[in-house]
C-alpha positions as CSV (number, residue, x, y, z in Angstrom):
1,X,78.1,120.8,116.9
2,X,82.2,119.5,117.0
3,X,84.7,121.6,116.1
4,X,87.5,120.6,114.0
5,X,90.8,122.0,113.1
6,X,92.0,121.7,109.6
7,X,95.5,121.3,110.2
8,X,94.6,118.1,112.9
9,X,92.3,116.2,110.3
10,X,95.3,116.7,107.8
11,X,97.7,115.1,109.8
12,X,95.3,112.2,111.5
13,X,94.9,111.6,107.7
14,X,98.5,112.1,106.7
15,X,98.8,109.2,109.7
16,X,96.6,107.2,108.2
17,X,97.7,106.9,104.6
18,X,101.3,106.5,106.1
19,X,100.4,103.7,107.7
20,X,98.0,102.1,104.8
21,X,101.1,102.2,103.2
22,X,103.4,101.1,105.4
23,X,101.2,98.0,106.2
24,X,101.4,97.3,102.7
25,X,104.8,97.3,102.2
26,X,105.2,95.1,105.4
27,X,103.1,92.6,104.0
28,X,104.9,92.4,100.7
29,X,107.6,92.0,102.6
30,X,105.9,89.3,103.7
31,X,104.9,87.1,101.2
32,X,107.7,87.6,99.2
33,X,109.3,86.3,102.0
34,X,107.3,83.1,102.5
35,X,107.9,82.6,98.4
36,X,112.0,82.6,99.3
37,X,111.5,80.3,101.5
38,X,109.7,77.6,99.6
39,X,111.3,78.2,96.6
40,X,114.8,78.3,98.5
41,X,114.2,76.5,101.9
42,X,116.0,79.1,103.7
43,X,117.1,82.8,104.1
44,X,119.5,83.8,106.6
45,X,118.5,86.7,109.3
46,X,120.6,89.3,106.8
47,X,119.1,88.6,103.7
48,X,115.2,88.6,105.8
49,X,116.3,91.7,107.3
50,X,117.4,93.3,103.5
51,X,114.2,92.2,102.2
52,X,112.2,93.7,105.2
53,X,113.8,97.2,104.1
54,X,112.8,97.0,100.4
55,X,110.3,99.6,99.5
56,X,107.1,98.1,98.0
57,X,108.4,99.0,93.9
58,X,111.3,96.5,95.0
59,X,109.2,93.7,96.7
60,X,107.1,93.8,93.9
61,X,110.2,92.8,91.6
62,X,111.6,90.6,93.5
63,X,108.7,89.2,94.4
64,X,108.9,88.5,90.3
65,X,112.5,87.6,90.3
66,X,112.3,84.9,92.5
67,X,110.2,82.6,90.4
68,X,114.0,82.3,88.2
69,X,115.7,81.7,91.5
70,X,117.4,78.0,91.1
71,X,119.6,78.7,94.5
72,X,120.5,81.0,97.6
73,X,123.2,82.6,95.9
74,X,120.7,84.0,93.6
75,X,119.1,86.0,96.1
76,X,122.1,87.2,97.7
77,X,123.1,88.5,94.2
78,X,119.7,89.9,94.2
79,X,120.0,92.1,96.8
80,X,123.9,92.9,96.5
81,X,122.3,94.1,92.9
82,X,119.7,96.3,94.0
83,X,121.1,97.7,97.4
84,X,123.8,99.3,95.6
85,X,121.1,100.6,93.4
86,X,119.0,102.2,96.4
87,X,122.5,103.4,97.6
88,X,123.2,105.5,94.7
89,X,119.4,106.5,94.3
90,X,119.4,108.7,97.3
């Protein structure tokens, strides 16, 4: 018969859900990613990293705002938009 602590398989699960949803958010991150860059041909190294720091709720609407992207500058408004919106959130 195995033992098992209580406390351990909470936090071996707590681990795991964390990283479910971590992986998530990183592959969001993802293809809203690949969708910039065929919509847009190209996103500089701080607007990849800005969209790499989204949590999922914003991935998801940019991944929806970007279909009305016409240019970069939309995407930089984008995010100057909803950073200061994180910003004042916390």
């Amino acid at each position: 018969m195995q033992w098992t602590n209580p406390w351990i398989e909470a936090g071996m699960q707590l681990g795991r859900t964390e990283g479910m949803q971590e992986g998530r958010r990183q592959e969001a991150a993802n293809l809203v990613l690949r969708q910039l860059r065929r919509r847009l041909g190209s996103v500089s190294a701080e607007e990849e990293e800005a969209v790499q720091s989204l949590p999922i709720r914003r991935l998801e609407s940019l991944g929806e705002a970007l279909l009305d992207f016409k240019r970069a500058a939309d995407l930089s408004a984008w995010l100057r938009r909803h950073s200061s919106r994180r910003r004042r959130a916390r």
